[in-house]
N, C-alpha and C positions, 0 to 999 in steps of 0.2 A: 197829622202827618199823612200824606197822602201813600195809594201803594208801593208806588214806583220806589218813594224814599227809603220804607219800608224794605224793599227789594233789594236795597242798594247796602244798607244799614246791615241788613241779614248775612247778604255778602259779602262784607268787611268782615263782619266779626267773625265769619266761620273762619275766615282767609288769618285774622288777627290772629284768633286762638291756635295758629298751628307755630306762630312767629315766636310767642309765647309773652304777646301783648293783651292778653284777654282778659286781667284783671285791670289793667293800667286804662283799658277803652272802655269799661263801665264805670270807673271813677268819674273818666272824665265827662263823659256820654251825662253822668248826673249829675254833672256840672254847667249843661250848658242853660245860658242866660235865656232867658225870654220876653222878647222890646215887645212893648204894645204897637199894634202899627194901626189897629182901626178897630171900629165897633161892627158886630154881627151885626143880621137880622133883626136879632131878640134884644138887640141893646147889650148884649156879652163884649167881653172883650176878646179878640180874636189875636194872638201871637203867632211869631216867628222866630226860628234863630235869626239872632244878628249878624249882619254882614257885611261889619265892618275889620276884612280880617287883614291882616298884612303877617311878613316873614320881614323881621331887620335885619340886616346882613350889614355885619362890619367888616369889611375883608380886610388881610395886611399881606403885604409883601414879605415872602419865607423868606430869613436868613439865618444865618448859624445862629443868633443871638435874635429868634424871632420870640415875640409879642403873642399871646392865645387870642386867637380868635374868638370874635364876639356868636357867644354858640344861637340858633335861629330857634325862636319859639313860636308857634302858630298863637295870636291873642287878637285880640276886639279890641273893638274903645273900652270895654269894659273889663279889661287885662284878662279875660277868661279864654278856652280854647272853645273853636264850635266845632261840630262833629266834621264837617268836610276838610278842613285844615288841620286838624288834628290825624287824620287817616293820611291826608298828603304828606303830611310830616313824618309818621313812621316810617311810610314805604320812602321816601327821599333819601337821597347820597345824602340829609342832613343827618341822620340816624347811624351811618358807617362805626362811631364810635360805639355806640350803643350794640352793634350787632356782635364787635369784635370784641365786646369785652362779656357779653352773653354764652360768647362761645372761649372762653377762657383764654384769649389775646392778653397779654401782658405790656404794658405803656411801658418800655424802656425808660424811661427819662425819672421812674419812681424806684426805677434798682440801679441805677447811673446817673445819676444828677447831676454828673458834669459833661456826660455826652451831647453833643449836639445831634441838633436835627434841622435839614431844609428840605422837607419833603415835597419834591420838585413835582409832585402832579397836585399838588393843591394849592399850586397858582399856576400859571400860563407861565413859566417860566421854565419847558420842557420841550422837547421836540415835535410833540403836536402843538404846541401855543393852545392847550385847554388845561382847566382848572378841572379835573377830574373826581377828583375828593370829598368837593364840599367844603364842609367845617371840620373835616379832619386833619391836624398840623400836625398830629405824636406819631411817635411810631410803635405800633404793636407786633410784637410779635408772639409767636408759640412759645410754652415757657422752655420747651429743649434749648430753641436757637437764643433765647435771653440768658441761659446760662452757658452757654458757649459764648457768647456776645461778654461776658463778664470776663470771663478768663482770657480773653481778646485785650480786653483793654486792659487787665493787670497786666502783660507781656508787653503789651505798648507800654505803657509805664513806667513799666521796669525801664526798658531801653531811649525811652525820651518819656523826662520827667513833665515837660510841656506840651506833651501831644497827647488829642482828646481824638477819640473817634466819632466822624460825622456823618451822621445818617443820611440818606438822598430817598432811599424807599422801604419800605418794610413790607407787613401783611396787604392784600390788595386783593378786596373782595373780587370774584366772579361776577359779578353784576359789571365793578369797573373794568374787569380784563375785558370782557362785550365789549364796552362803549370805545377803550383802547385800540379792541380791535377794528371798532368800524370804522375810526379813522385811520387806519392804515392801510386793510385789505383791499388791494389792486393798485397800491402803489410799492415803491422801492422800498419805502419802510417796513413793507408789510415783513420781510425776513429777520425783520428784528424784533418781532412781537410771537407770542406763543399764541395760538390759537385757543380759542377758549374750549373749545372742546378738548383739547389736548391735557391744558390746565398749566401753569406755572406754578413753579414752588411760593412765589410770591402767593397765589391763591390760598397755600396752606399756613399761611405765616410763616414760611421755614426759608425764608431767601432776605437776602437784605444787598442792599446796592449801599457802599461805602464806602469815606474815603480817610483820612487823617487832615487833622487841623492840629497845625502849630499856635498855643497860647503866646509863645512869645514875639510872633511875628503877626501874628493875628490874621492868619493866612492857612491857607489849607498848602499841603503839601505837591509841588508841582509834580502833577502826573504824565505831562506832555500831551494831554489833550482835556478838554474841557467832559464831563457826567456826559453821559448819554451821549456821546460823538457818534454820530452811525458811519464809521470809515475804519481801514483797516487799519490806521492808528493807532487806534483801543485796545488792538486785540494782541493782548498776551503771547500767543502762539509767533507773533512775526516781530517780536520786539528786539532778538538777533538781527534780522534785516535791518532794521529802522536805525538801529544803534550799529552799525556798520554803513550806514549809505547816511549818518549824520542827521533823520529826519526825527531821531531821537537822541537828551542827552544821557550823557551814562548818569548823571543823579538823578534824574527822571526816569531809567528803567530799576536804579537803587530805591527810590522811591514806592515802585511798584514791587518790587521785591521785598520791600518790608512789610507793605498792606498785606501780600500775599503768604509772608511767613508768619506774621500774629494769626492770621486768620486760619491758617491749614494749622499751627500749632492749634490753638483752640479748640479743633473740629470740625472747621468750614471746609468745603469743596469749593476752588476757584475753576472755573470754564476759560475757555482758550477763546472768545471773541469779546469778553468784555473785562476792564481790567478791576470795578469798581463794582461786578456782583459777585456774592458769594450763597451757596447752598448749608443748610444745615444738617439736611437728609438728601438721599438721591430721591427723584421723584416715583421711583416705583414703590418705595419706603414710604412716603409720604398716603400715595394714592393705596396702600396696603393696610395705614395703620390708623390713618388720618383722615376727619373731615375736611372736605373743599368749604372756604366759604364762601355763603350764598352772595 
């Protein structure tokens, strides 16, 4: 091992051991293969890691009724991990579930099993057109807003026997609000994104973007504008207007009136510019009491 490697090796693992990956990178670290590739000087045999590495990515298309993604493991021809792919692979948006369930993020879908989810930034089927996620499809969130999120969907329940709640977004690490934000800063979009320095409740897991799915029509409930609309359509605050000048119908703001009253019964705080996010905590609650995650 030369120094450089040496240097580089050193470097990971001080960085590993703060993620709280540092038993997990000396497993594998004395795991890695070694191909013969030529003979010394002295007639020895002289090694290398292998490097024959790849990431397989099975990607699917979210839908209420999605398919788990096939999760990416860094391996060889000799199905083992080598140390540079294995390091890529920690720090990669491939790890997002592994971060979020370290830091005590709860997968909805294991206290709800009949919630849906189409977690629209891990596919390009979002208003940036980017797959932001990775291999993340569930939704986590903090355990306050999962048991609010519970008592949400008993109250739907109650009032429509066939209606499931459908998730579009949940917890959203800090690393992704960055990458969110660079594609939007210095365009019109950019006032529909929270700056990362600011932080989003999304960052703490206390925010969920939602809507209602009818089982018996196997349809989500017409909200009069499609997730993520960036127009003043969406926005709650003007839905008197809209529904007076016809550009809204009245079962469409009825609509939104019941997402809005499961959710504030439960505990959620809805905002006046989007009709399909809700808060669990206010954000100075959050940033008071709560870790952002990284």
């Amino acid at each position: 091992m030369t120094k450089k490697s040496s240097n580089v090796i050193l470097t990971m693992l001080a960085y590993i051991s703060k993620r709280g990956y540092y038993l997990l990178f000396l497993v594998l670290l004395a795991c890695q293969p070694q191909t013969p590739i030529s003979n010394g000087a002295n007639g020895e045999k002289v090694t290398q890691n292998s490097k024959n590495d790849s990431f397989v990515t099975n990607k699917h298309n979210n839908t209420a009724k999605i398919a788990p993604k096939t999760k990416n493991k860094p391996t060889n021809s000799q199905n083992m991990p080598t140390i540079a792919d294995t390091v890529n692979y920690l720090f990669s948006e491939k790890t997002i579930v592994r971060q979020l369930t370290m830091r005590g993020m709860i997968d909805v879908q294991t206290v709800l099993p009949n919630v849906k989810v189409d977690l629209r930034y891990s596919t390009t089927n979002n208003f940036v057109g980017t797959d932001l996620y990775g291999d993340l499809d569930q939704c986590y969130l903090h355990p306050i807003a999962v048991k609010k999120l519970q008592l949400a969907q008993k109250i739907l329940s109650d009032s429509c026997v066939s209606c499931q709640l459908l998730l579009f977004d949940c917890a959203r690490p800090l690393s992704v609000q960055k990458k969110l934000w660079q594609k939007v800063v210095g365009t019109p979009q950019q006032h529909y994104v929270a700056p990362p320095s600011r932080h989003s409740l999304h960052n703490y897991g206390m925010a969920v973007d939602i809507t209602i799915f009818d089982e018996s029509t196997q349809k989500m409930l017409d909200m009069g504008t499609k997730y993520d609309f960036l127009g003043s359509l969406a926005k709650p605050k003007y839905e008197s207007k809209f529904l007076k000048n016809g550009q809204l119908t009245i079962q469409q703001v009825k609509n939104r009136y019941l997402l809005r009253s499961i959710m504030q019964q439960a505990g959620f705080r809805a905002i006046p510019n989007e009709w399909w996010h809700f808060d669990a905590v206010s954000l100075q609650q959050a940033k008071k009491q709560f870790s952002v995650l990284p």
